[in-house]
C-alpha positions as CSV (number, residue, x, y, z in Angstrom):
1,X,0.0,0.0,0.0
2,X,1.6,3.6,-1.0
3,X,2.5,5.9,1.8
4,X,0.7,9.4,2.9
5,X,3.9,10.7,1.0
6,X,4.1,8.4,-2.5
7,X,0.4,9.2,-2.6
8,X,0.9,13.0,-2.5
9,X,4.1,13.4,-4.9
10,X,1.0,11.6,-7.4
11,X,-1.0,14.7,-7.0
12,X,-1.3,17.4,-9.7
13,X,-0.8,20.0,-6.5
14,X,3.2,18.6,-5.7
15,X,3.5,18.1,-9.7
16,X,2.1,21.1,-11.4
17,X,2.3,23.8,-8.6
18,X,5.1,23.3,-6.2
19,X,8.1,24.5,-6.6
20,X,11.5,26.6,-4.5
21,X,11.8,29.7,-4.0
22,X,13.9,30.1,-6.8
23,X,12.3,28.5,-9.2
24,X,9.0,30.5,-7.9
25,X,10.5,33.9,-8.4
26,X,12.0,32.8,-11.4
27,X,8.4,32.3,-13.1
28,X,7.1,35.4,-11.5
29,X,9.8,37.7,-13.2
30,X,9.3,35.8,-16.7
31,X,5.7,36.6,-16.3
32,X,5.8,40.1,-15.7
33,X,8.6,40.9,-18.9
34,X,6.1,39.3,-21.1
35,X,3.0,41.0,-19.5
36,X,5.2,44.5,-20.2
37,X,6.2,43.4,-23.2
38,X,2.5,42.3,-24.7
39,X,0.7,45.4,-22.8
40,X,3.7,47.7,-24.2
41,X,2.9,46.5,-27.8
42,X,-1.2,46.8,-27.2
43,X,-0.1,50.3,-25.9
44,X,2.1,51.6,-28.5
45,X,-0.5,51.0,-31.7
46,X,-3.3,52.9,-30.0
47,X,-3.5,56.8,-30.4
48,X,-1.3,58.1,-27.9
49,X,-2.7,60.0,-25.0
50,X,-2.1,63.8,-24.3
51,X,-1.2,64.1,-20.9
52,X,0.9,61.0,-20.8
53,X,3.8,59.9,-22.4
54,X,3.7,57.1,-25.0
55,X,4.2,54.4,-22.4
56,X,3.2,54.0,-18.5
57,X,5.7,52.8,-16.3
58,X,5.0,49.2,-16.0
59,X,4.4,47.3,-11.7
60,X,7.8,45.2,-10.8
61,X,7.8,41.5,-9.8
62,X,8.0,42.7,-6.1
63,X,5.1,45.2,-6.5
64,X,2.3,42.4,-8.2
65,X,3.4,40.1,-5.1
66,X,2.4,43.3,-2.7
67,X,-0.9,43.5,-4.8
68,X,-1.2,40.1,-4.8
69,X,-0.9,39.3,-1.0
70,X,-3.4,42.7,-0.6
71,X,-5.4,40.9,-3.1
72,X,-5.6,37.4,-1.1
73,X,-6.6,38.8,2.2
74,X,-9.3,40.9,0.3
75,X,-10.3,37.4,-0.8
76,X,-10.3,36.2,2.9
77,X,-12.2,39.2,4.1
78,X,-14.8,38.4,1.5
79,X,-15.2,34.9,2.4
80,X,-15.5,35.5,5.8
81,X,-18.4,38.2,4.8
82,X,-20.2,35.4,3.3
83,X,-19.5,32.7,5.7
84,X,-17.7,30.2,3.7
85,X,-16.4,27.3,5.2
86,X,-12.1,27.4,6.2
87,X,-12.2,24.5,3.2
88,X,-13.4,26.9,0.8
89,X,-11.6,30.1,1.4
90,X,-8.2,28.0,1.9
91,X,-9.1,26.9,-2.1
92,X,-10.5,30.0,-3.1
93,X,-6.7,31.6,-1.7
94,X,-4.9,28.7,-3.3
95,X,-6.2,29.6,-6.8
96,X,-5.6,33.4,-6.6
97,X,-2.6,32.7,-6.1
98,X,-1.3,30.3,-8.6
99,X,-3.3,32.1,-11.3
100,X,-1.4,34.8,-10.8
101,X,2.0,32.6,-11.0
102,X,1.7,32.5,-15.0
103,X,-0.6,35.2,-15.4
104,X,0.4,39.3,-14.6
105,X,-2.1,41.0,-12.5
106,X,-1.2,43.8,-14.9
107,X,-3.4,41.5,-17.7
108,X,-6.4,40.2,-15.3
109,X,-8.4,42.7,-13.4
110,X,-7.7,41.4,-9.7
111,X,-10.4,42.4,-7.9
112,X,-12.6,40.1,-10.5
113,X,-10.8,37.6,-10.2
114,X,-11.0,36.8,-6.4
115,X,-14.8,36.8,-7.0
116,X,-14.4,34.4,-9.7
117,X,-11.7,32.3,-7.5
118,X,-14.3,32.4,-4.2
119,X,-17.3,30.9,-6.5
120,X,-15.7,28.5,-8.7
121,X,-13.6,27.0,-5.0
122,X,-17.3,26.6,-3.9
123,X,-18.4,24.3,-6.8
124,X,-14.5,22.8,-6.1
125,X,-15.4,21.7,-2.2
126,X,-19.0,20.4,-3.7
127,X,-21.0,23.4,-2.9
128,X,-23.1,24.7,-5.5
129,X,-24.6,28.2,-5.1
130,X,-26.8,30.2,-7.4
131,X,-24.8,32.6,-8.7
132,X,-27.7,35.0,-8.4
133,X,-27.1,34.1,-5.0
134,X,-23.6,34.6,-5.1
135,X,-23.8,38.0,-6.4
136,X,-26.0,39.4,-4.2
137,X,-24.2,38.3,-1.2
138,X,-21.6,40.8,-2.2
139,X,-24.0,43.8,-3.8
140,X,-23.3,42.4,-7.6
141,X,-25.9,42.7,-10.2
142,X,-24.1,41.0,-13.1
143,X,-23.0,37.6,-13.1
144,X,-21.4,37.8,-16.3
145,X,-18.9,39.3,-14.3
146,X,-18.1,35.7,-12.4
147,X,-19.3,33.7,-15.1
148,X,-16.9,35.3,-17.9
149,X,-13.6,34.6,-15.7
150,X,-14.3,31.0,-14.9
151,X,-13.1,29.7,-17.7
152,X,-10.2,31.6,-17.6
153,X,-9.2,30.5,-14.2
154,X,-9.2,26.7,-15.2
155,X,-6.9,27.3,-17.9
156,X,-4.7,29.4,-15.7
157,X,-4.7,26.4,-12.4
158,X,-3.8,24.2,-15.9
159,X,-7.2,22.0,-14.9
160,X,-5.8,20.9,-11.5
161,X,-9.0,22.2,-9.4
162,X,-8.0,19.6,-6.3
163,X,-6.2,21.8,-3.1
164,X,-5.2,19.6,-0.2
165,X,-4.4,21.3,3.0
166,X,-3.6,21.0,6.5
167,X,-6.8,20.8,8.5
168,X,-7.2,17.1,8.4
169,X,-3.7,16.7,9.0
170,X,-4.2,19.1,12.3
171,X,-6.9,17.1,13.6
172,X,-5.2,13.4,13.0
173,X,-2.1,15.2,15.5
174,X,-4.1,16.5,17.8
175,X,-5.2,12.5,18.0
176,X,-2.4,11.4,18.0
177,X,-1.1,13.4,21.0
178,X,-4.3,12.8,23.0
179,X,-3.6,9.0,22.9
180,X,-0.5,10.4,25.3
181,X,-0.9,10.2,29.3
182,X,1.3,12.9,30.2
183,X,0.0,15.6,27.9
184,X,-3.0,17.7,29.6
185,X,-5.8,18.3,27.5
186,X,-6.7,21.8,28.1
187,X,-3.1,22.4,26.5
188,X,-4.2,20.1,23.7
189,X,-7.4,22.1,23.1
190,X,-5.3,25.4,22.8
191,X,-2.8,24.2,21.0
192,X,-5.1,23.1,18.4
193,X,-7.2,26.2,18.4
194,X,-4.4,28.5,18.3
195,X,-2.9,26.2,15.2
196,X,-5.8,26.8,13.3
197,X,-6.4,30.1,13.6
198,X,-2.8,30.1,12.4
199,X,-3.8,27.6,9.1
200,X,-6.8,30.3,8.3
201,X,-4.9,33.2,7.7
202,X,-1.0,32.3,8.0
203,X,-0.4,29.6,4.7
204,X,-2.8,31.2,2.7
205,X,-1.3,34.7,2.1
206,X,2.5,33.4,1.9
207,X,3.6,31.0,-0.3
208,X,3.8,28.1,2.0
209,X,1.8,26.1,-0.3
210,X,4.2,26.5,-3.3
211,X,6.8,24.7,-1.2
212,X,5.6,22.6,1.6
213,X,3.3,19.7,1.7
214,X,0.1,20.1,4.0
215,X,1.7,18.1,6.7
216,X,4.6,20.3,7.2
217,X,2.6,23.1,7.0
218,X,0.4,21.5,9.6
219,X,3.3,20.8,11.8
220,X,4.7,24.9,11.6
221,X,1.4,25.9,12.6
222,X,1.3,23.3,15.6
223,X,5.1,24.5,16.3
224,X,4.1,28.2,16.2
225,X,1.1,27.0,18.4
226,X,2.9,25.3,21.1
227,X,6.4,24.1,20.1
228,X,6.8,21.6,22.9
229,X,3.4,19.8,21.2
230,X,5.3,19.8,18.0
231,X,8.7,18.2,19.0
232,X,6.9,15.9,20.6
233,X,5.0,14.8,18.2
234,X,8.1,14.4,15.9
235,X,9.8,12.8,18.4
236,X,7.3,10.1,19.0
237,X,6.8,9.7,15.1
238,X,10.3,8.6,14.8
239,X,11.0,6.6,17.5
240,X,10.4,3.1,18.0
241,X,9.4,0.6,20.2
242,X,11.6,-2.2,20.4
243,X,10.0,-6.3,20.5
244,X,9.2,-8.0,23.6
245,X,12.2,-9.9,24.7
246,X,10.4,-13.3,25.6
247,X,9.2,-13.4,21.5
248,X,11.7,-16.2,19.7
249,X,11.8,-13.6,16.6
250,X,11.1,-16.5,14.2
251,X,7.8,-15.1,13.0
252,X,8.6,-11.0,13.7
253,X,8.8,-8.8,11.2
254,X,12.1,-6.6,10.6
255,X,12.4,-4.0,13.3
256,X,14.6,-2.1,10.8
257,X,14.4,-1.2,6.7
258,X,12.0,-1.5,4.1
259,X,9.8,-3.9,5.5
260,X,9.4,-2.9,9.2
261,X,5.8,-2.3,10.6
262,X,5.0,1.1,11.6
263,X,6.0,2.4,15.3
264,X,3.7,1.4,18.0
265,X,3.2,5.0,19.8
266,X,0.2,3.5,22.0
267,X,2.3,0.7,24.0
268,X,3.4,1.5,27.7
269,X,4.2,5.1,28.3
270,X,8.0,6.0,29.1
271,X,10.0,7.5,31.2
272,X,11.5,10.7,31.0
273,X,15.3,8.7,31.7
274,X,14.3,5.8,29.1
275,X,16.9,5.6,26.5
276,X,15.8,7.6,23.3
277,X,18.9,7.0,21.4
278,X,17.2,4.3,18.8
279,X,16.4,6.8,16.2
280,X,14.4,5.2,13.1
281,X,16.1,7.2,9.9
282,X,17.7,10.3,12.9
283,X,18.9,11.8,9.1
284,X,15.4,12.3,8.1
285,X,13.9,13.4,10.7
286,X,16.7,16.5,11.0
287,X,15.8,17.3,7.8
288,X,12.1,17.3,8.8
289,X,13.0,19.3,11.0
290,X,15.0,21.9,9.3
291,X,11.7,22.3,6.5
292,X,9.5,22.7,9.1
293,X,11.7,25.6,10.6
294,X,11.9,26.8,7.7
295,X,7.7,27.0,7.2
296,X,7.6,28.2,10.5
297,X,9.6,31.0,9.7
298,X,7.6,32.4,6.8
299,X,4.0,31.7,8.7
300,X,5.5,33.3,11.6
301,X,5.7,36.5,8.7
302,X,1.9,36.6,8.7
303,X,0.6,35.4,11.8
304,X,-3.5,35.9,12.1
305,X,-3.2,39.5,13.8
306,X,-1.6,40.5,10.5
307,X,-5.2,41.0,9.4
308,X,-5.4,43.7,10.2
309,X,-2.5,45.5,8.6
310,X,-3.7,44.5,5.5
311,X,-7.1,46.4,6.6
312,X,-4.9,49.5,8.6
313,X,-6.2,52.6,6.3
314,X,-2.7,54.3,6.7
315,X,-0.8,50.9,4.9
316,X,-3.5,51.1,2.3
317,X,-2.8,54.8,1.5
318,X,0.9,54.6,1.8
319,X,1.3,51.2,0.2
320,X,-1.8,50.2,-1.7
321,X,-3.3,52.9,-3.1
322,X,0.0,54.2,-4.7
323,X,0.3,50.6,-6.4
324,X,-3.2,50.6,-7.8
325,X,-3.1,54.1,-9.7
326,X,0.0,53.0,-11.3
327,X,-1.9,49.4,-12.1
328,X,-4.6,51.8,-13.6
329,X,-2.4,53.4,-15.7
330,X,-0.2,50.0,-17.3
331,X,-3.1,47.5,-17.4
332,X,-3.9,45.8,-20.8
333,X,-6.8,47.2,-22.3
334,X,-7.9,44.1,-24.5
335,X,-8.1,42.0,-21.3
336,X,-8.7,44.4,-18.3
337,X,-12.9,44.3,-18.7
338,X,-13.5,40.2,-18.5
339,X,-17.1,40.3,-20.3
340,X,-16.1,42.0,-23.1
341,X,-13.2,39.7,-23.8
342,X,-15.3,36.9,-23.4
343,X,-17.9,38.4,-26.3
344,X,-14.6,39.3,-28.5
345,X,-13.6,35.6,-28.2
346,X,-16.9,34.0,-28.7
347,X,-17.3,36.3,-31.7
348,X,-13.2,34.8,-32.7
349,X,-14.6,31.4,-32.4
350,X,-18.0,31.4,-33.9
351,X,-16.4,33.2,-37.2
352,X,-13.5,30.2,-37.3
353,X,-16.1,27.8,-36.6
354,X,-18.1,29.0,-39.6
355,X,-14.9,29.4,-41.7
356,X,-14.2,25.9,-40.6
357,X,-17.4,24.9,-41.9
358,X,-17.4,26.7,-45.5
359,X,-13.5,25.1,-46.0
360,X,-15.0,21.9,-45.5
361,X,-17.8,21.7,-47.7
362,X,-15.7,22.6,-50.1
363,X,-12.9,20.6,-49.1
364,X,-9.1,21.2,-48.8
365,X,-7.6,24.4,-50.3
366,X,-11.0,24.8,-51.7
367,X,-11.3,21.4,-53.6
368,X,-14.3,19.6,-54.7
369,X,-15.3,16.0,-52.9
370,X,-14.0,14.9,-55.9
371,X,-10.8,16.0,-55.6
372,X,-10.7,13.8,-52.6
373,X,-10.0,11.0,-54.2
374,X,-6.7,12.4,-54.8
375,X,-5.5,10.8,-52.3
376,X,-6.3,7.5,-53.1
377,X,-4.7,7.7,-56.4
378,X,-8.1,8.9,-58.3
379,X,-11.1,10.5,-58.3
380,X,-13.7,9.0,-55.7
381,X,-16.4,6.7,-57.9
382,X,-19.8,8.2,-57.7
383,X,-22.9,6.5,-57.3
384,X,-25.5,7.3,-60.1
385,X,-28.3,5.5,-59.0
386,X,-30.1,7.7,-56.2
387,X,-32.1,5.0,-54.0
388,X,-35.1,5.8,-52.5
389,X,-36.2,4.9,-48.5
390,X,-38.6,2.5,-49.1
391,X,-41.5,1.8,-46.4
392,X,-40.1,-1.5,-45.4
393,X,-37.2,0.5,-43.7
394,X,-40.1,2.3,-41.2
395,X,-39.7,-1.4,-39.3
396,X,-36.4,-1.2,-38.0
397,X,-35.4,-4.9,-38.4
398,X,-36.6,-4.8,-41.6
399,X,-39.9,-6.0,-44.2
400,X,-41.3,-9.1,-43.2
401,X,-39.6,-12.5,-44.7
């Protein structure tokens, strides 16, 4: 049976969307040069404006990640307004913020496409709203507003609409710790509420999903939370219980390698003095340890009363506000308004459909059906005789014998 961890490195989240921080930052630049570089084109063949020079000076990679992170705990804010589940805003973050990976937030309107991100993750976590519904929640009279940006996300999330995160995990550790005699469960209880307060806000608007699996993310939170908890947990993950002495070990399993069964963390409790020095895999688990330090440091960058920064009216004006009227002024304008690119594409395809269409009957490069044939050597042979439908084909198997 695959591990927890074979099972992930299978899913479209480790394969298509996680990546290092170099790599990361690497895609973000390439996006923005060709965002300036398609938007400068757009720009420079239309009528140049008279109060402002031929071309606007275009957002940096550092200042669509500000807008970005603005953007996501706008998205938060918003779910929260409407009540969503944590399962459903934790999506609704995770594609905002890959969507912006390959596409600039100088091309897509961002404050259209968190809407579109919180509806479609509802449909994604199997809850299906009206969007007349929708809209209203949030004082929106047109839902060709969502509806023409939907598409638009799945092509950008490359058709991988499945986001797993660390909830589940949290709860499993919190079990796991419970099963524990020395551990008191009021500390339990806080630990776990504080870590997911932490999971809400703290993952979400960083880019701890980019590069760490939902367990290790899990296990920053629950470090941040109550460190102690965390060791612990870590500790008892990798250690071992060794077999009872008084079993022959003709039928036992391997204690060691490949094949041994998994630790037994439920069997007598031990002492603080017990040896501890049996480590299974001690190399692994200090590199465990090392990633999760390394989440914890980047959570511990936006911990939950970071909220409301990104609500303080003084950072919007001095760090917001400036961002968006240069946004305003280096935006595409064939993709900024999301209906009306929808109706100019629709209008693209219907007129190559219907090209399409005329080329065939006609066949290729304008041929006849009888130039067809050509391929076959010759000229197709044609049927002279026209037969007629005759009433014995109204019966389906046929006239009568």
């Amino acid at each position: 049976m695959a591990t927890e961890d074979a099972r992930y490195r299978e899913s479209s989240q480790y394969q298509l969307w996680s990546f290092s921080p170099t790599q990361l930052a690497a895609m973000r630049e390439k996006t923005n040069a060709a965002a300036r570089a398609s938007i400068a084109g757009r720009l420079a063949s239309m009528p140049p404006r008279a109060s402002t020079p031929a071309l606007p000076e275009f957002l940096t990679p550092a200042e669509e990640a500000l807008l970005v992170t603005f953007n996501t705990s706008e998205l938060l804010r918003a779910g929260d307004h409407a009540e969503m589940s944590d399962e459903i805003k934790a999506t609704a973050a995770a594609f905002f913020r890959r969507f912006y990976v390959t596409n600039s937030i100088m091309t897509y309107p961002p404050t259209e496409m968190l809407m579109v991100a919180l509806y479609f993750a509802c449909k994604a976590e199997g809850v299906f709203l009206s969007i007349t519904d929708f809209i209203k929640t949030f004082g929106r009279e047109n839902p060709e507003e969502i509806i023409a940006g939907e598409f638009l996300l799945c092509q950008g999330l490359r058709f991988a609409i499945d986001v797993k995160h660390p909830f589940r995990a949290l709860r499993g550790s919190i079990m796991e710790l419970s099963a524990l005699p020395d551990i008191e469960p009021a500390r339990l209880a806080a630990a776990e509420h504080r870590a997911r307060e932490i999971l809400r806000f703290s993952p979400l608007i960083t880019d701890a999903y980019f590069h760490y699996t939902p367990s290790q993310i899990m296990l920053a939170a629950l470090s941040l939370a109550d460190r102690g908890l965390a060791e612990r947990l870590i500790a008892e993950t990798f250690h071992y219980v060794a077999p009872p002495a008084n079993n022959s070990g003709a039928d036992t399993p391997a204690s060691s390698g490949p094949d041994a069964p998994a630790p037994s963390r439920r069997s007598a409790p031990r002492s603080d003095g017990e040896d501890r020095t049996q480590i299974i895999g001690s190399h692994i688990r200090d590199k465990v340890l090392g990633t999760i330090e390394a989440c914890r440091d980047m959570l511990s960058k936006e911990l939950p009363e970071r909220r409301e920064h990104w609500t303080n009216k003084t950072v919007i004006k001095a760090q917001i506000t400036p961002l968006r009227k240069k946004l305003n002024k280096c935006h595409d304008p064939e993709r900024w308004n999301l209906v009306e690119l929808q109706r100019a594409r629709r209008e693209q395809a219907s007129k190559k459909a219907d090209s399409e269409d005329g080329d065939a009957e006609d066949g290729p490069a304008g041929g006849t059906v009888e130039a067809d044939g050509a391929v076959f050597g010759g000229p197709l042979p044609r049927d002279s005789k026209r037969r007629k439908v005759g009433k014995g084909l109204d019966d389906p198997f046929g006239p009568a014998l």
